[in-house]
C-alpha positions, 0 to 999 in steps of 0.5 A: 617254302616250310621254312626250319622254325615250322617244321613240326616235331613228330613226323611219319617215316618211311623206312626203305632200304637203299632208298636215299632222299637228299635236300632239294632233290626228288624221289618218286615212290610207288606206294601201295602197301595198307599201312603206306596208303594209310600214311599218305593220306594222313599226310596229306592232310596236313600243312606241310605234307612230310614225310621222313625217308630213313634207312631200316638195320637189323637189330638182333633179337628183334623181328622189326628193324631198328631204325638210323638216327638220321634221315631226311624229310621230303615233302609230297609235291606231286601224287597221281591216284592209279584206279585201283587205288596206288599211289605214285608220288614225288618227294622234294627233300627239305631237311635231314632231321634226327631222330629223339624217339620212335612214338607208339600210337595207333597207327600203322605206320611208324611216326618219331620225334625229331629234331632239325638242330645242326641241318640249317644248311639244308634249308639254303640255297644249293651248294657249290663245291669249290674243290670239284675236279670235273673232268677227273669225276666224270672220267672215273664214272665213264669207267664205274658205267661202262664195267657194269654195262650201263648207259648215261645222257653225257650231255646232261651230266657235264652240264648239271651243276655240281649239287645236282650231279653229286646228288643225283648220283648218290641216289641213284647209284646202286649202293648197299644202305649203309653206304647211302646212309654215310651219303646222307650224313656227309655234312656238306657236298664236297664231303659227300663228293669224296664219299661218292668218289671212294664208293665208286673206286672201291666199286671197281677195284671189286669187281674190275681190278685193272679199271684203274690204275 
């Protein structure tokens, strides 16, 4: 396990809108761009194997997007090479970080200092969220799946615990970056359960109005 004291302080980064990576969570990714490809292999050579998910935002005036200040570090745990030469591999989060400085170099892809300080929770055992109104939840996620006609596995969600749900759920559910950003920076599980909760009813008071009452 990289424990915090051996993350290094320059890692490579992947800016992918709406792309969110949480502690001890996984992301599959499909990697195929040149300078993607040349990341991944430059990271795989390296002791710890990061590389650092961070949402892009548009900066006006500029042609290249600017890039949030905190993100969160994955390490490749699992790559398969498909034979014309993609990738499809598997982050397992490790820590949120915040970025010091965006460092020019030579390569193709974008590499920034950064700093671990304030995310030492990351790096613990899962969390638990004591105020977690189960039935109420999932109740209010049964309406948010059924006004955009999707389908869930019932049984595993009432039996995930309630980091897996919670984080499972702010990855997958399609929300704009910015809200996957405040995701990411809520500071602990019951605070990104809230986040969640209100991205979810304002979901539905948007789009089906008499959802909830």
């Amino acid at each position: 396990m990289t424990r915090l004291k051996d993350l290094p302080g320059k890692i490579p980064v992947f800016p992918l809108p709406g792309a969110l990576l949480l502690p001890r969570a996984r992301l599959p990714l499909h990697i195929f761009e040149p300078r993607y490809l040349a990341m991944l292999d430059d990271c795989l050579k390296t002791e710890t194997r990061l590389i650092g998910m961070i949402q892009p935002h548009q900066v006006p005036g500029r042609e290249e997007r600017g890039l949030h200040r905190i993100g969160c570090a994955g390490r490749v745990t699992q790559f398969s090479e498909t034979e014309d030469g993609r990738y499809m591999i598997t982050l397992t989060g490790i820590s949120r970080f915040r970025i010091t400085r965006e460092v020019e170099g030579f390569t193709p892809y974008r590499c920034c200092e950064v700093n671990w300080d304030g995310f030492e929770r990351d790096q613990q055992g899962a969390e638990t969220d004591d105020c977690f109104e189960r039935v109420r939840f999932l109740d209010l996620l049964d309406r948010y799946f059924a006004a955009r006609d999707l389908s869930a596995d019932w049984d595993t969600l009432q039996q995930a615990d309630d980091e897996l749900l919670v984080n499972s759920l702010s990855m997958l559910l399609d929300f704009n970056p910015e809200d996957k950003q405040a995701l990411l920076e809520a500071p602990s599980l019951s605070t990104r359960r809230e986040t969640l909760v209100t991205l979810i009813e304002y979901s539905l008071r948007g789009g089906e109005e008499d959802l909830i009452q």
